[in-house]
Backbone as numpy.savetxt, mean C-alpha at the origin, in Angstrom:
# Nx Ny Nz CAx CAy CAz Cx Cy Cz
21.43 15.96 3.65 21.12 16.17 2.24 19.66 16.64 2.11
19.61 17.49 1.00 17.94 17.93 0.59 17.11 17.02 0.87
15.83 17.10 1.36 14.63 16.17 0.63 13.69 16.76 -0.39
13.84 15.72 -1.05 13.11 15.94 -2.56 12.34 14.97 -3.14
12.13 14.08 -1.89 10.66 12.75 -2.09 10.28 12.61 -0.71
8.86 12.68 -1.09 8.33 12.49 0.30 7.27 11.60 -0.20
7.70 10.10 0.92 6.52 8.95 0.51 5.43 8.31 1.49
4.39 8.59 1.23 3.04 8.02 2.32 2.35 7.27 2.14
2.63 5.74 3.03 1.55 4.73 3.10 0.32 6.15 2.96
-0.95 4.97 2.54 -2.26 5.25 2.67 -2.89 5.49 3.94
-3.69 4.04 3.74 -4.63 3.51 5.04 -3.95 3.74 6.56
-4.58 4.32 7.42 -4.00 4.40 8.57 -2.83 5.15 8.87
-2.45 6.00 7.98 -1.04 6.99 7.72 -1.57 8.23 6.91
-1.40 8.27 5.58 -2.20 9.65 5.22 -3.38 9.63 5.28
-4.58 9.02 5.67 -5.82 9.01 5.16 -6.51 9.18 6.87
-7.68 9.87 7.02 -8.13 9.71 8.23 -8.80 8.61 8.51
-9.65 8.73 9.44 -10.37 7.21 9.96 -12.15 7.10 9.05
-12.35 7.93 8.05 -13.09 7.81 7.43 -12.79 7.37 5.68
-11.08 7.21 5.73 -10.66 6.96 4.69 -10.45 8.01 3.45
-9.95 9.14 4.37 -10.15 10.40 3.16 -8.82 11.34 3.60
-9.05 12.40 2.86 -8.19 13.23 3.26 -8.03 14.91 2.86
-7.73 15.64 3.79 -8.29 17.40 2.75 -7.74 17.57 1.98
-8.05 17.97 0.81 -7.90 17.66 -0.54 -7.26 19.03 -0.84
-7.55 20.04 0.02 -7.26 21.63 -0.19 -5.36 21.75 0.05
-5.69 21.25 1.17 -4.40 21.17 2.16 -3.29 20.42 1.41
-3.55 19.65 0.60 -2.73 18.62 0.14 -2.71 19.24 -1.21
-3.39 19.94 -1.75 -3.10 20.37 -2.94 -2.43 21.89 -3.13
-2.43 22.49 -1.65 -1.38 23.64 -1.18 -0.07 23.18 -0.86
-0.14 22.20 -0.61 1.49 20.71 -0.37 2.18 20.37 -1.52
1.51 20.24 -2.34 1.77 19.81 -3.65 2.45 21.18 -4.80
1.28 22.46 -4.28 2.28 23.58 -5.16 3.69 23.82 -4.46
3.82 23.54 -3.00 4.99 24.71 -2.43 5.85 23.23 -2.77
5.56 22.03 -2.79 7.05 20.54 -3.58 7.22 20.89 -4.85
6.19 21.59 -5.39 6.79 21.79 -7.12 7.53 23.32 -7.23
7.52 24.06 -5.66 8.27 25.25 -6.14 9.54 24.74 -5.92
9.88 23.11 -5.12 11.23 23.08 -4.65 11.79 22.20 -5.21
10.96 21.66 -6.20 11.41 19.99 -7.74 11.77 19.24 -6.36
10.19 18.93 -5.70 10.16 17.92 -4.66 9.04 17.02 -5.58
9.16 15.80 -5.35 8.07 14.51 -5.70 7.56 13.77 -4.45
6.06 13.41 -4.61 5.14 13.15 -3.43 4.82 12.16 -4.03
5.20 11.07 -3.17 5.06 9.76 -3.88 4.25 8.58 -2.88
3.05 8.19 -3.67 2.16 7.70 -2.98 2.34 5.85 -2.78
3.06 5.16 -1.61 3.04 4.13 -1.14 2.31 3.43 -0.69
1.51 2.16 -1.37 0.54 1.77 -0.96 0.00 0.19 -1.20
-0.42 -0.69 -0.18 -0.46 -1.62 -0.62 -1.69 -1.81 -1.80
-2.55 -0.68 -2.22 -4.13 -0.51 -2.26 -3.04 -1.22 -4.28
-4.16 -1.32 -4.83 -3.91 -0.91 -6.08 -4.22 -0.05 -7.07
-4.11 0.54 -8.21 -4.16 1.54 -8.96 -4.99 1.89 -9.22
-6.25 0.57 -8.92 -7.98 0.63 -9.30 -8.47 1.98 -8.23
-7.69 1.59 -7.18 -8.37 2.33 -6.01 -7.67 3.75 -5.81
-6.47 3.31 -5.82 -5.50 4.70 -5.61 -6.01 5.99 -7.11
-5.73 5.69 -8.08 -6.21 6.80 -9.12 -7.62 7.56 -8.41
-8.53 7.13 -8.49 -10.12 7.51 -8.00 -9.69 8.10 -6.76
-8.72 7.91 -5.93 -8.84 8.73 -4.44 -7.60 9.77 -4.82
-7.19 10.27 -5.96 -6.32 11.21 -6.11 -6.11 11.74 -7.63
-7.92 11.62 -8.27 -8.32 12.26 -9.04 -8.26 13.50 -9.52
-8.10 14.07 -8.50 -7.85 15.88 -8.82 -6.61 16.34 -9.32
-5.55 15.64 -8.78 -3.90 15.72 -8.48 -3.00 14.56 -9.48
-3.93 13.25 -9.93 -3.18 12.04 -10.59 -1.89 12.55 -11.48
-2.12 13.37 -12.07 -0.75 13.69 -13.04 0.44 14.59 -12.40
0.20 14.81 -10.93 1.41 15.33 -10.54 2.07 14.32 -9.05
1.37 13.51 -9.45 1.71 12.30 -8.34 2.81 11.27 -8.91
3.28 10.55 -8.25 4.19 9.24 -8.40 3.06 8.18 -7.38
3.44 6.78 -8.01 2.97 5.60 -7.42 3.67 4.47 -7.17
3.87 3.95 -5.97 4.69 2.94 -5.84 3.10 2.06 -5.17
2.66 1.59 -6.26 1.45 0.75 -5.64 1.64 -1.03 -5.28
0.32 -1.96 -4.84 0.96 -3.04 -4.57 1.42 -3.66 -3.95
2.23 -2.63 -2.61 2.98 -2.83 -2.06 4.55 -2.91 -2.93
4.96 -2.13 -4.14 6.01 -2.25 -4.89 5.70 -2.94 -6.09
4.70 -3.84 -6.40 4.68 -4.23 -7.86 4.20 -3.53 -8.80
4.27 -2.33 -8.42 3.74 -1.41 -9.64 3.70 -0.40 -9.09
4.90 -0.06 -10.36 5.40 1.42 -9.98 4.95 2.48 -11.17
4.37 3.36 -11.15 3.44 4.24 -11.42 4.40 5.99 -11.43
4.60 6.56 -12.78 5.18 8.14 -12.55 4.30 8.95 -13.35
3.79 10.00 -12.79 2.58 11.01 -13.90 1.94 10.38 -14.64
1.27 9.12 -14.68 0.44 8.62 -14.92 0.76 7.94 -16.00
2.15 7.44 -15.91 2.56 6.31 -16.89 3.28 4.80 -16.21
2.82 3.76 -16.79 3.53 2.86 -16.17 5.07 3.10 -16.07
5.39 2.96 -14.89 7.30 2.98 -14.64 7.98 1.31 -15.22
7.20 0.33 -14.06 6.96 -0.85 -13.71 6.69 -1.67 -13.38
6.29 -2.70 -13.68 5.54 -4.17 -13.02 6.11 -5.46 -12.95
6.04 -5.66 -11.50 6.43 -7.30 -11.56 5.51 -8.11 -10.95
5.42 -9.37 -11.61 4.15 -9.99 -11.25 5.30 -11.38 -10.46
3.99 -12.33 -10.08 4.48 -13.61 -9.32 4.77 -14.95 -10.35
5.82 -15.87 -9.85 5.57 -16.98 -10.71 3.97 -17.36 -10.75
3.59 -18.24 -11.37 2.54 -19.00 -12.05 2.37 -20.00 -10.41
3.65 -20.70 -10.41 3.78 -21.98 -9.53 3.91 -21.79 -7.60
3.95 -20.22 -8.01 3.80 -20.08 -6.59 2.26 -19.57 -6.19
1.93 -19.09 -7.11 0.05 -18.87 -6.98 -0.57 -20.44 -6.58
-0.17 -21.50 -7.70 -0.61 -22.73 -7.87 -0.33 -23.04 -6.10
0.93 -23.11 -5.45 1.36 -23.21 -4.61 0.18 -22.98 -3.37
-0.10 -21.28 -3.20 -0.33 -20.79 -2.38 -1.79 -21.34 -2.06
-2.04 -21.67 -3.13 -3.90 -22.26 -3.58 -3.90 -23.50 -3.06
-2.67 -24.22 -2.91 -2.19 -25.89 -2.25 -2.25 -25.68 -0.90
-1.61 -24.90 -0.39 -1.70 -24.55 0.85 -2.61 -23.78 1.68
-3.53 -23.38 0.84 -4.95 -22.93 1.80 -6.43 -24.23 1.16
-5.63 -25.52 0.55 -6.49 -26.38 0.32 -7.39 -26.01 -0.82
-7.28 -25.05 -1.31 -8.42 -23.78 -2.66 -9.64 -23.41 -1.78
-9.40 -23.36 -0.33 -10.12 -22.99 0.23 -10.90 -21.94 1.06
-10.87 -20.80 0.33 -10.56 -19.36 0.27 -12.15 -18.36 0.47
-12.63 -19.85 0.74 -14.75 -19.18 0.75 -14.67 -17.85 2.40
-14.39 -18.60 3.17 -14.03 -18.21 4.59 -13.27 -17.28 4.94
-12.08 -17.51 3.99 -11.01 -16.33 4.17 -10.87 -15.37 2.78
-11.51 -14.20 3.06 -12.21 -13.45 1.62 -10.62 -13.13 1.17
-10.49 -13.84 -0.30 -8.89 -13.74 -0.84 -9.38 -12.66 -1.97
-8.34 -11.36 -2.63 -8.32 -10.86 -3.62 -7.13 -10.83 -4.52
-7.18 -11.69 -5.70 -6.33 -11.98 -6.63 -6.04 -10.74 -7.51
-4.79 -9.67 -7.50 -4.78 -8.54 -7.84 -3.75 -8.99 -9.20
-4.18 -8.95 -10.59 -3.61 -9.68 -11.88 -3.61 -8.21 -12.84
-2.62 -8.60 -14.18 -2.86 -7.84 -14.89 -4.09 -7.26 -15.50
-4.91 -8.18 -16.10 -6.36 -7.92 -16.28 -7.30 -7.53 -15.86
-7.37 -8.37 -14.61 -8.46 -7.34 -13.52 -7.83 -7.94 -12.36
-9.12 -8.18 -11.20 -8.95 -8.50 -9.90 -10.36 -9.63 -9.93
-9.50 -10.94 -8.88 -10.40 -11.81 -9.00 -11.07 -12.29 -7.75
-12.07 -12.89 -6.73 -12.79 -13.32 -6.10 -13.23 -14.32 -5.76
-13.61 -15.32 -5.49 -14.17 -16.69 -5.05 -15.96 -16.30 -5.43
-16.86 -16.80 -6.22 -17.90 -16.41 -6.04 -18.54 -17.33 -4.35
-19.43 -16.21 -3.73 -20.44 -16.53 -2.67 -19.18 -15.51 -1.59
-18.06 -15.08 -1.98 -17.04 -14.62 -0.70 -17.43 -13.27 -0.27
-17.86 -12.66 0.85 -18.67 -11.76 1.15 -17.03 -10.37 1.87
-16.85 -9.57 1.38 -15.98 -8.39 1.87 -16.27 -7.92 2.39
-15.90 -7.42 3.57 -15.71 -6.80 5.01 -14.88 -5.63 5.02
-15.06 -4.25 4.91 -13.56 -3.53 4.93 -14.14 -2.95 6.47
-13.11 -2.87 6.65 -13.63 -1.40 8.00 -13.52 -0.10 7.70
-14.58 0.54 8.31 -14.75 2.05 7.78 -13.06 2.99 7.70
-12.03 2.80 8.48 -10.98 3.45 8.39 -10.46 2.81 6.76
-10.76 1.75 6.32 -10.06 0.97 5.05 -10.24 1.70 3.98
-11.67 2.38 3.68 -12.41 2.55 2.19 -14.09 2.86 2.24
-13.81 4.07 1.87 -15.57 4.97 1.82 -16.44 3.71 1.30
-17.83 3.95 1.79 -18.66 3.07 0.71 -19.01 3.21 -0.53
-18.92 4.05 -0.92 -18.59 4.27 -2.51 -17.66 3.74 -2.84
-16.01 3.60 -2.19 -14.97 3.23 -2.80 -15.00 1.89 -2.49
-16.06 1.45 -2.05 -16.40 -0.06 -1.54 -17.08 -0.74 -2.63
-17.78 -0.18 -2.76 -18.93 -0.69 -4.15 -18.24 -0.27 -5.26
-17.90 0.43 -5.75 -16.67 0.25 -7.02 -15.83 -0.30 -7.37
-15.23 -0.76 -6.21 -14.28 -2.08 -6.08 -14.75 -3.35 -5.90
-15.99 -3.31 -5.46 -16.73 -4.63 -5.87 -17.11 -5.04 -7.12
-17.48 -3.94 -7.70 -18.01 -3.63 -8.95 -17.09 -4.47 -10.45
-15.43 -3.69 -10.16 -14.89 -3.79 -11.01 -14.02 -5.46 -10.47
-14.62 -6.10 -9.10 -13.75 -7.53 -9.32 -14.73 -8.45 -9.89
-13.97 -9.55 -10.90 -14.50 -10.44 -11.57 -14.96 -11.88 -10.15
-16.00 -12.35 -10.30 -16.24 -13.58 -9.56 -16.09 -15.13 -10.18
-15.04 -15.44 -9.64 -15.12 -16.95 -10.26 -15.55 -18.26 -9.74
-16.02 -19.11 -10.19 -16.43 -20.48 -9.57 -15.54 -21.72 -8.81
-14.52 -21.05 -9.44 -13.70 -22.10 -9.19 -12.44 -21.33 -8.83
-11.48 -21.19 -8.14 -9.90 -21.06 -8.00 -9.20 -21.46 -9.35
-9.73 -22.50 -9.43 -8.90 -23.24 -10.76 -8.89 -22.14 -12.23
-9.94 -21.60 -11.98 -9.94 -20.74 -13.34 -9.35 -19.96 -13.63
-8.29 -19.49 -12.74 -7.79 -18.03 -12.54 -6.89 -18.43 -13.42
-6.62 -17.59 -14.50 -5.47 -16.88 -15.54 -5.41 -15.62 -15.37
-4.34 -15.24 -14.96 -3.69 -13.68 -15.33 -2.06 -13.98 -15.11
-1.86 -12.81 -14.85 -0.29 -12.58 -14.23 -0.68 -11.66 -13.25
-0.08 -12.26 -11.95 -0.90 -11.69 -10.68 0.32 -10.51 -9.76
-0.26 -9.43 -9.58 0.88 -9.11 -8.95 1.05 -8.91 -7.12
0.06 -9.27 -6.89 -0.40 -9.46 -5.18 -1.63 -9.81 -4.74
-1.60 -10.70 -3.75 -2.88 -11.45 -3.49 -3.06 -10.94 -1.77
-4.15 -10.06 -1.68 -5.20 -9.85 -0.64 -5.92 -10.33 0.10
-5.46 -11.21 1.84 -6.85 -11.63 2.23 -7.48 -10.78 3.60
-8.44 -10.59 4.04 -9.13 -10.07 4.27 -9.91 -11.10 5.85
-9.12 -10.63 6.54 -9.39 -11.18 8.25 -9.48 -10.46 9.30
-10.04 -10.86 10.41 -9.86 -10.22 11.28 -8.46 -10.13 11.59
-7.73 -8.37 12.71 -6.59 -8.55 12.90 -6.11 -9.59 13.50
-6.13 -10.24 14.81 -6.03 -11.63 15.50 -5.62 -12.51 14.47
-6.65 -12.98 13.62 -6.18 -14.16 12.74 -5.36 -13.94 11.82
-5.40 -12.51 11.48 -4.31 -11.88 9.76 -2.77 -12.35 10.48
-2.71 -11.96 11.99 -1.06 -12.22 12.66 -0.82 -13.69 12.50
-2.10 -14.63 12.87 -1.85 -16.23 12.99 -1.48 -16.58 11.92
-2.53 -16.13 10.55 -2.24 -16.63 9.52 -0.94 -16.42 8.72
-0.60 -15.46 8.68 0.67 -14.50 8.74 2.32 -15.49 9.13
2.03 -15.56 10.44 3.12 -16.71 10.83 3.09 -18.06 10.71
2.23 -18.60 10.37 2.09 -19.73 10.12 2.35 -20.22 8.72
2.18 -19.30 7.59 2.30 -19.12 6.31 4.09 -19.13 5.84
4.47 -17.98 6.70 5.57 -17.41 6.29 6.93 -18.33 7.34
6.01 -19.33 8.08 7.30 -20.62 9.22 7.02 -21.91 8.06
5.76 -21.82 6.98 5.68 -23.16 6.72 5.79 -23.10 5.00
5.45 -22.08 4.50 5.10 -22.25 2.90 6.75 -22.16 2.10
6.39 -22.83 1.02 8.16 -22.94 0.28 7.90 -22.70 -0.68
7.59 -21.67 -1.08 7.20 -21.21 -2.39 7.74 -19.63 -2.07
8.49 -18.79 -3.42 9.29 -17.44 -3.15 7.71 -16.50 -2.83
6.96 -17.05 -1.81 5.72 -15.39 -1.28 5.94 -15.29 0.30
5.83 -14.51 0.62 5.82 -13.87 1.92 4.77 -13.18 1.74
3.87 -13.41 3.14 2.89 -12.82 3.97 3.13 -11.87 5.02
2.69 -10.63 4.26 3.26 -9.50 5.04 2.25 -8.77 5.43
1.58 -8.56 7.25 -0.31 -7.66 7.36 0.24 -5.90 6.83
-1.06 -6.06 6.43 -0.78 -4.72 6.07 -1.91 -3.64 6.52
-2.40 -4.04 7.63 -3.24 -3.30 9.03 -4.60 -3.51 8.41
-5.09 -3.50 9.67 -6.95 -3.48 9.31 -6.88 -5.10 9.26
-6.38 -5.92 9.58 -6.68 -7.56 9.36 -6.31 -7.87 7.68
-5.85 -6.81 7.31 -5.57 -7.81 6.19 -3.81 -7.87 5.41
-3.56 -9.38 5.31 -2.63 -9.51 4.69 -2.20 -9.59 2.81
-1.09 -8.86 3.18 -0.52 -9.38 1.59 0.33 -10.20 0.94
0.23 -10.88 0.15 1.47 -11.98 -0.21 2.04 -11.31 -1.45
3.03 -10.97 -1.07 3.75 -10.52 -2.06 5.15 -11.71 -2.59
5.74 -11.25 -3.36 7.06 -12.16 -3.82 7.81 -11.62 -2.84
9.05 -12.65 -2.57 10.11 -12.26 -1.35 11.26 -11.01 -1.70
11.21 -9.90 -1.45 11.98 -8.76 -2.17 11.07 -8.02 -2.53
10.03 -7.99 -2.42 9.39 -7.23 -3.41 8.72 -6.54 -2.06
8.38 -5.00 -1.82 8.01 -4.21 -1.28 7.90 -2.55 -1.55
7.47 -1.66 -0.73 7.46 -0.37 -0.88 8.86 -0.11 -1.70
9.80 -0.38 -0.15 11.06 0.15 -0.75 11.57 -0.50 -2.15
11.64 -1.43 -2.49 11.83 -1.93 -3.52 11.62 -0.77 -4.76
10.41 -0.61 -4.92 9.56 -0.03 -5.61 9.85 1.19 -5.63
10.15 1.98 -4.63 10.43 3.20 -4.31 11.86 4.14 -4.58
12.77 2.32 -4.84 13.69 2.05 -5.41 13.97 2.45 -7.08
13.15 2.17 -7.97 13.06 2.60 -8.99 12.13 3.87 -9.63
11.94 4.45 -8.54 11.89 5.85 -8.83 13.19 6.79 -8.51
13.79 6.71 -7.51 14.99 7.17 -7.03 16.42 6.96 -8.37
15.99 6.31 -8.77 17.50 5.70 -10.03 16.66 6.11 -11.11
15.89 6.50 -11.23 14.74 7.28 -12.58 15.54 8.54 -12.55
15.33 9.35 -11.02 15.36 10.71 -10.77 17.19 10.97 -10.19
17.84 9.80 -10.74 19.07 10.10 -10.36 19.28 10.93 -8.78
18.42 10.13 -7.82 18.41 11.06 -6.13 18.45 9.30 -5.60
18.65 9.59 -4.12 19.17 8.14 -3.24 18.55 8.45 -2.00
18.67 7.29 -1.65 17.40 7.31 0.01 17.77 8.50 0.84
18.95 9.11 0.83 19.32 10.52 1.71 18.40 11.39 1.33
17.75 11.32 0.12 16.67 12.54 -0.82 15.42 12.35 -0.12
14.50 11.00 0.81 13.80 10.46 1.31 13.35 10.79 2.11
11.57 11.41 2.78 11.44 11.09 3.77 9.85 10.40 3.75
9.62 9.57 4.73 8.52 8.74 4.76 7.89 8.40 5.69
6.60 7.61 5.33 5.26 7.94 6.35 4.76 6.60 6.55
4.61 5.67 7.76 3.79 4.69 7.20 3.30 4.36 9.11
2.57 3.28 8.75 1.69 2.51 9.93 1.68 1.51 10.39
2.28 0.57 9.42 2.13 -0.86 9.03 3.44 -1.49 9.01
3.68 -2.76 9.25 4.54 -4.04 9.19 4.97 -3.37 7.89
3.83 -3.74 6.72 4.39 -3.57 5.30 5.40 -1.98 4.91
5.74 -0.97 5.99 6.26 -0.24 5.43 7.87 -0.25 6.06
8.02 -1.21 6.62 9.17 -1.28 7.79 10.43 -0.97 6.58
10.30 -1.96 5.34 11.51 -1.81 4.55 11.66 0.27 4.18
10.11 0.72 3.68 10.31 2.02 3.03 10.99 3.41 4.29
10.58 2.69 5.58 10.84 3.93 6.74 12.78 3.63 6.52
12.99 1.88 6.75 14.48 1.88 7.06 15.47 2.50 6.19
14.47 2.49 4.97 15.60 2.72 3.32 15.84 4.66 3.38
14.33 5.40 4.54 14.56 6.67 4.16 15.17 7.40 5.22
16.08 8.34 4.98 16.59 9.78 5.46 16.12 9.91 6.67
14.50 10.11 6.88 13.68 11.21 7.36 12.76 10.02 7.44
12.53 9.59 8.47 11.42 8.49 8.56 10.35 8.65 9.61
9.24 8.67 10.10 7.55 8.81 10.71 7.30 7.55 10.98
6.93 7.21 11.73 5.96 6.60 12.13 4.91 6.96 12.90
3.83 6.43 12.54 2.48 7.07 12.88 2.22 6.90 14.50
1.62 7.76 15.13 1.51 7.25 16.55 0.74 6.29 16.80
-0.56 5.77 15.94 -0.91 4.38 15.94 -0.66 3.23 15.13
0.97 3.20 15.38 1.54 2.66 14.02 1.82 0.89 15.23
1.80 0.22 14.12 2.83 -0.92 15.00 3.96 -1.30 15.37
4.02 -2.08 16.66 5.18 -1.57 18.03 6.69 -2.40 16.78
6.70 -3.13 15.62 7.76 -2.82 14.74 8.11 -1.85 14.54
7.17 -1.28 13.97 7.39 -0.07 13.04 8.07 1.40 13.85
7.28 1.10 14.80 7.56 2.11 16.05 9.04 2.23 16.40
9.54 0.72 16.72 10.84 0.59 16.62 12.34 0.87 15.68
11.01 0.96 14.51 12.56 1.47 12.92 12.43 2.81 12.48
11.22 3.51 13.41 11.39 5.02 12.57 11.92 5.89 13.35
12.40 7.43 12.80 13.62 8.00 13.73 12.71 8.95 14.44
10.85 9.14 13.91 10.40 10.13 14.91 9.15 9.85 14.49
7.79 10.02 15.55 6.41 9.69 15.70 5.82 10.77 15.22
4.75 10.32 14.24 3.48 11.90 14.04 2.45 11.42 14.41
1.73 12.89 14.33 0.97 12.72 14.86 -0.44 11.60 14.99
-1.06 10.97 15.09 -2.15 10.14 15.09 -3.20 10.44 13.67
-3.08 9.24 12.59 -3.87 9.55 11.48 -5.34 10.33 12.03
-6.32 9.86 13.08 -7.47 10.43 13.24 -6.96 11.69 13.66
-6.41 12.05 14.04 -5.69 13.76 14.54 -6.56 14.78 13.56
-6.94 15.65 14.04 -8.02 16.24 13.27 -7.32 17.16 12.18
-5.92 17.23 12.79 -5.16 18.31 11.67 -4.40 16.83 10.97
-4.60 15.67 10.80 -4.33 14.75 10.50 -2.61 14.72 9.62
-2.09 13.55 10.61 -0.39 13.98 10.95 0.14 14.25 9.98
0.32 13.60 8.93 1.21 13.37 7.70 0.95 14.95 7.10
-0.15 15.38 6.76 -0.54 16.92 6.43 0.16 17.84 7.37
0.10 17.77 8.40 0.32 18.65 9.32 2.10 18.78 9.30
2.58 17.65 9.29 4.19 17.79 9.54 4.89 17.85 8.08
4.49 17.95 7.10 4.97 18.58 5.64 4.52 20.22 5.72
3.33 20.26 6.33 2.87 22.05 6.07 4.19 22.87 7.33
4.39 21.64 8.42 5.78 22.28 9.15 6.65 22.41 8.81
7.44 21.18 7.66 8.42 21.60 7.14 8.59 22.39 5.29
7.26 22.45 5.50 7.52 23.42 3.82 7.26 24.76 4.29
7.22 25.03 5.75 6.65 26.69 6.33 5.63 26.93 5.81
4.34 26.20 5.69 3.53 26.48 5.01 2.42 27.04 6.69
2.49 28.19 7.03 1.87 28.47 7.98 1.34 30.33 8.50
């Protein structure tokens, strides 16, 4: 069957190791999908704070399945959002003791995004420019307490080395009883999302928007977190520095995000003949 969505994790999949991407190239990608009523749909655990600002030029001809799936995003209108119970936040805050100074947590809510005050962020240069570092510092609120947090949250961010993101990861997801799963989503950091709730999920209600089905699909990712979006598509990638899961569920390898013709670009300009 045709493809007529093509979906790309971010970090470590479309983006190079400086956290960017040619903007020319991708916006010559973008005219020859709209000569073929193809949609380029951006998968990502990042959220909307971050994703809009890194696809500023292009935002209104994009789709978003951000979140990791809790927010789904079309031409720059909300599609949909699902947030977490109340009692499983309360939960998750029980089970790290509210002790979150050490392990830099980001509370991603309707309102804003929240912090531990004194918690110091670490990204690695492949994660997020320093500009897109300090803007995102910028726009999270700092609180004193855990206890204070009100919103409606739709994914919570922590921020570890890789080593410990795997420990913490399994240890979370063999012991916690509350509907979140801890899923890494590369670079050391994990996401807790609700159980069901992912790319594909998400990626899910764009497809029943556009009356097209995962045969219409093909997709790009790096990460644990994209295992559901590669299995659900057609036409599935995995990155050559992807993880040895991921490696295992996709039907063919691209090239290496640092790749100077950087992969995900390179194997759409192959199959749109763009050459």
């Amino acid at each position: 069957m045709t493809i007529k969505v093509i979906a790309s994790d971010m970090d470590g999949t479309f983006l190079d190791d400086k956290g960017s991407y040619d903007k020319e190239r991708f916006s010559q990608i973008l005219d020859a999908m709209a000569a073929r009523d193809m949609h380029f749909v951006v998968a990502s655990g990042n959220s909307m704070s971050r994703l809009k600002p890194m696809f500023a030029e292009t935002f209104d001809r994009l789709h978003f399945v951000a979140e990791n799936g809790g927010q789904v995003v079309s031409y720059g209108k909300l599609l949909c959002q699902e947030f977490m119970a109340f009692n499983d936040v309360e939960k998750l805050l029980r089970y790290f003791n509210y002790d979150l100074l050490d392990k830099p947590t980001i509370f991603n809510g309707a309102k804003s995004a929240y912090i531990l005050s004194g918690t110091k962020l670490h990204f690695g240069k492949e994660m997020i420019t320093e500009e897109e570092q300090a803007a995102m510092e910028a726009s999270i609120q700092r609180l004193n307490r855990l206890e204070d947090l009100e919103d409606d949250f739709i994914k919570i961010t922590m921020l570890l080395s890789p080593e410990e993101s795997n420990r913490v990861s399994e240890d979370f997801n063999r012991n916690f009883d509350g509907n979140l799963v801890a899923v890494p989503s590369g670079f050391g950091a994990i996401d807790f999302i609700q159980k069901g709730m992912h790319k594909a999920w998400g990626l899910k209600q764009l497809l029943n928007h556009w009356d097209l089905n995962e045969a219409n699909v093909m997709a790009f990712g790096d990460g644990d977190n994209d295992i559901e979006l590669l299995r659900m598509a057609s036409h599935s990638y995995a990155m050559e520095n992807a993880s040895p899961a991921l490696l295992q569920v996709a039907d063919q390898v691209a090239p290496h995000h640092k790749d100077q013709g950087q992969g995900v670009l390179t194997i759409l300009e192959d199959y749109l003949g763009l050459y």
